[in-house]
Structures are given as C-alpha cells and as structure tokens.
KOLLO-109948 format. One record per residue: residue in three letters; x, y, z negated of N, C-alpha, C, CB in turn. Coordinates in steps of 0.1 Angstrom, whole numbers, plus 5000, padded with zeros to 4 digits. Glycine has a CB too. Example, Ala and Ser with C-alpha at 12.3 -4.5 7.8 and 13.67 -1.06 7.14 Angstrom:
BEGIN
REC   resn    npx    npy    npz   capx   capy   capz    cpx    cpy    cpz   cbpx   cbpy   cbpz
REC    ALA   5132   4943   4922   5123   4955   4922   5132   4967   4922   5113   4955   4910
REC    SER   5128   4978   4929   5137   4989   4929   5129   5000   4921   5141   4994   4943
***
This chain:
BEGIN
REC   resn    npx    npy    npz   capx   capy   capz    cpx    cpy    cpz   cbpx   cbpy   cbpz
REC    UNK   5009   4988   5000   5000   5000   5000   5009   5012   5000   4990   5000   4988
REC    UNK   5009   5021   5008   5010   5034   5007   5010   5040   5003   5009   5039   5009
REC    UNK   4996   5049   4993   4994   5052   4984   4995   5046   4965   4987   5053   4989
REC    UNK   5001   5058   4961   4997   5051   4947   4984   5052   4943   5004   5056   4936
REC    UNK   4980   5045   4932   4965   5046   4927   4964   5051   4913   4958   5032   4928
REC    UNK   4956   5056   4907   4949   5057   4895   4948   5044   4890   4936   5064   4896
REC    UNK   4944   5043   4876   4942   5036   4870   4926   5033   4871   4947   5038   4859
REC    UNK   4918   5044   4876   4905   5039   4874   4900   5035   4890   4896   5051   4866
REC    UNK   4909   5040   4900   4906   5036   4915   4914   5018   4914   4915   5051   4929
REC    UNK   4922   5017   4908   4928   5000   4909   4922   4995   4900   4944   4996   4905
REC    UNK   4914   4998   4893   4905   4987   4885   4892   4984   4897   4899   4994   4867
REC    UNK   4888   4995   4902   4881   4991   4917   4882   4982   4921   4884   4995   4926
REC    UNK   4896   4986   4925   4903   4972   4938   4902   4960   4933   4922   4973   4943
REC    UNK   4905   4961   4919   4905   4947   4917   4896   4940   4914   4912   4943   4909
REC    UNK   4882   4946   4912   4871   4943   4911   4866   4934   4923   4865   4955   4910
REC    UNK   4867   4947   4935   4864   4942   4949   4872   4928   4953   4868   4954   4959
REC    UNK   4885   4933   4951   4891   4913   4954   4888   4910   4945   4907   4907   4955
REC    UNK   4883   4904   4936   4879   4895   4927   4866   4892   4932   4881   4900   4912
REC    UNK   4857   4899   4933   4843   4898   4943   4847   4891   4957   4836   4914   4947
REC    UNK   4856   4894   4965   4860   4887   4976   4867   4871   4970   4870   4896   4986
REC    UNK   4874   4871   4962   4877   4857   4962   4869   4847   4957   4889   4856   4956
REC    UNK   4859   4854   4948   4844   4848   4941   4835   4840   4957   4831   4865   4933
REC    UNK   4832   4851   4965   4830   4849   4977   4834   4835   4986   4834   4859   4981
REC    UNK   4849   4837   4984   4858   4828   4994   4855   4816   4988   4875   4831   4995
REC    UNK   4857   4815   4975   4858   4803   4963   4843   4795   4973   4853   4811   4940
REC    UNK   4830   4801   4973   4815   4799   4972   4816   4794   4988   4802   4814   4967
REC    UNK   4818   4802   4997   4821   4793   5010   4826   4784   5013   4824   4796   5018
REC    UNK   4843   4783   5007   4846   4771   5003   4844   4759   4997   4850   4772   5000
REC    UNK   4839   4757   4992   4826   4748   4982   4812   4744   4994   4817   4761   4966
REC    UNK   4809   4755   5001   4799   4747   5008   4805   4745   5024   4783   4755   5008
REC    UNK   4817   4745   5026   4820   4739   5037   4825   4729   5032   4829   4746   5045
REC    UNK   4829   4725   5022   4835   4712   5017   4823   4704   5014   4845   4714   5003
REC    UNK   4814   4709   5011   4800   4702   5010   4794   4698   5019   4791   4708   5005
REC    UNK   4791   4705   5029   4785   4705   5048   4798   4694   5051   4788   4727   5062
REC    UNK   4809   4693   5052   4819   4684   5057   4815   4669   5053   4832   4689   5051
REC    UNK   4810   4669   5039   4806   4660   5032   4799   4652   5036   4801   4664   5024
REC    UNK   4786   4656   5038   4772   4657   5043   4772   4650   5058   4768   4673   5044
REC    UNK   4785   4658   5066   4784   4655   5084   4792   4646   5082   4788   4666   5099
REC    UNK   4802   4641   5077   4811   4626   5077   4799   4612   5072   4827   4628   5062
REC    UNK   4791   4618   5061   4782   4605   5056   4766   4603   5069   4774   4611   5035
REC    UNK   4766   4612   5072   4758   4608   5086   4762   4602   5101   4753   4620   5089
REC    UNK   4751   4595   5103   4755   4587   5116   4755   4597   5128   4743   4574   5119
REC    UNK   4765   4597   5135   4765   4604   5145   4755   4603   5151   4773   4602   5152
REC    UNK   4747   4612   5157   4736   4609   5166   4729   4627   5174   4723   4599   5153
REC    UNK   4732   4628   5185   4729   4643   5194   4710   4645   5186   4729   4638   5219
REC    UNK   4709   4663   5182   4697   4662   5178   4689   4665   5190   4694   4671   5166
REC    UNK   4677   4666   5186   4667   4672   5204   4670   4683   5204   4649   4673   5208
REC    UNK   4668   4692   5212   4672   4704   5221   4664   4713   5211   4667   4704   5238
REC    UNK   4653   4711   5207   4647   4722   5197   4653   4724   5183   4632   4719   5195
REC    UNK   4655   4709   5179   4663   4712   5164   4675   4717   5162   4664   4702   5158
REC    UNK   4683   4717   5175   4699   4719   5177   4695   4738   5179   4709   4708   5193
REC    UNK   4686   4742   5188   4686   4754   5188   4679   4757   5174   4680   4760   5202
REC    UNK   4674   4756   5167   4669   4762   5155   4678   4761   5143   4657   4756   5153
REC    UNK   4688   4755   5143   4701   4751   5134   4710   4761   5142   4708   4734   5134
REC    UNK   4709   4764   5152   4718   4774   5158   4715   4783   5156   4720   4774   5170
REC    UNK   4703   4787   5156   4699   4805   5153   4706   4809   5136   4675   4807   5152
REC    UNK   4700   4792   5128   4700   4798   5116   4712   4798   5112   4691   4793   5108
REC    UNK   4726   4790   5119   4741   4793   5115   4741   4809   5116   4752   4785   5126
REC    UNK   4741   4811   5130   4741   4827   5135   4737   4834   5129   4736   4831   5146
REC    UNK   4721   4833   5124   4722   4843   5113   4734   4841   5100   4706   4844   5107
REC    UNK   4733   4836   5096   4740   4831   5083   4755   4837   5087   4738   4812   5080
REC    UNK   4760   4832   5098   4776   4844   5102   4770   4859   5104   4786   4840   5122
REC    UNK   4758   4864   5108   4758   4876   5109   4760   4881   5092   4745   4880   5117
REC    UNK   4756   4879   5085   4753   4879   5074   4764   4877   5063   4743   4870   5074
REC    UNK   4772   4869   5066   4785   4865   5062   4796   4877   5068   4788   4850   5066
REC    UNK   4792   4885   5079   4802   4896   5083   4798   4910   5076   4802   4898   5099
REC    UNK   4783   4911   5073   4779   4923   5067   4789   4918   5057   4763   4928   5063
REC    UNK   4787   4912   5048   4790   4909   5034   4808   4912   5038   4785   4892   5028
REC    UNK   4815   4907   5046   4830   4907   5047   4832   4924   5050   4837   4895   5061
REC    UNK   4820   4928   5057   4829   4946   5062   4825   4954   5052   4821   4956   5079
REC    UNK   4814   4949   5043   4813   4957   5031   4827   4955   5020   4799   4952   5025
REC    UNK   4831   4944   5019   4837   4940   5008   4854   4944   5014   4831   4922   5004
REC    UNK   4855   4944   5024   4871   4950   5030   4871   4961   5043   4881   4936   5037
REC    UNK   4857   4972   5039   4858   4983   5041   4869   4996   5039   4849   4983   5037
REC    UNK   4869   5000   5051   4882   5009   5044   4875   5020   5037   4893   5016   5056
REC    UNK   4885   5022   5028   4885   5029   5013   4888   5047   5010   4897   5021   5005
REC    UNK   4887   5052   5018   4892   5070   5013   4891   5073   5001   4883   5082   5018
REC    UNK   4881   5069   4994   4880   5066   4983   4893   5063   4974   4871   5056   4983
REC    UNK   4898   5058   4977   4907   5053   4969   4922   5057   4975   4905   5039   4968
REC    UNK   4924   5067   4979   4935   5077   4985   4937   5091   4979   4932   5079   4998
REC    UNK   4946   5091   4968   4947   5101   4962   4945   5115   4973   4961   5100   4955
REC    UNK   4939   5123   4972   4939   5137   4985   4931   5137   4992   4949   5139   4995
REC    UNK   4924   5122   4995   4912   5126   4999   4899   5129   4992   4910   5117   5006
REC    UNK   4892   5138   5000   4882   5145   4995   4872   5133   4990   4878   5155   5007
REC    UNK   4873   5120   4987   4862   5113   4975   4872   5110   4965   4852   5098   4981
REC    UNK   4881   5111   4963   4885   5102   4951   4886   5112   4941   4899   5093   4953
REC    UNK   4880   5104   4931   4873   5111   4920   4882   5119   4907   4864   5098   4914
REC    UNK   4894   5118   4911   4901   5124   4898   4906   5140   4904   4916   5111   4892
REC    UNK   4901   5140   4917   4905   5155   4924   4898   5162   4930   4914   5155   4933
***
C-alpha cells in the first residue's frame, strides 16, 4: 500500500478482509459440498429444460457473487489520507 493509514481507517480494512475471507471460507465449503454431491451421482445428461433452468439459476447466483466481490474490493478514497472522504481530515 502506498498510503499510510489511520488507526481507525485500518481497522476498516481489516474488517472488510475479514468479511471477504468469511465469504471465501462459505464458497469454499459449498464447492467442496457440490463436488461432493456430483462425484456421488450417476452420470447421466439432464433434459434440455432442467439443464437450462440450473443454468439460469448458476448465472444468477455468479451475478450475485460479483455484486458481493465489487462491493467487498471496491476501491476505497475513503481510506487515503487527503482525500476528500477520509474522515480524520
């Protein structure tokens, strides 16, 4: 980092990664779960309607999983001594 920080803007940060690795931890766990799940099932192609309706609902679920990532490693002015939000100036 470039900037130095405050004590009360790095307790932030570490908030926010600590919320992102809570995050990572929880997707991790259910990809290891889904992995689980598709190794104990018999291989078998679904019909064309159920495969597109598992498809929509992955896609949402990544759309959803990117709000959450651009919120959570948004860039920060905030937390740049001189700029006009950070709170101690």
């Amino acid at each position: 980092m470039d900037q130095p920080l405050c004590v009360e803007c790095a307790g932030k940060v570490v908030a926010e990664v600590d919320a992102a690795t809570r995050a990572a931890q929880k997707e991790t766990a259910a990809y290891e779960a889904a992995l689980q799940r598709l190794q104990a099932e018999p291989a078998a192609a679904l019909p064309e309607p159920e495969f597109a309706a598992r498809l929509a609902q992955a896609q949402a679920e990544e759309r959803a999983e990117r709000c959450v990532f651009r919120f959570v490693f948004r860039p920060c002015c905030q937390y740049i001594p001189g700029s006009a939000m950070h709170p101690r100036e």
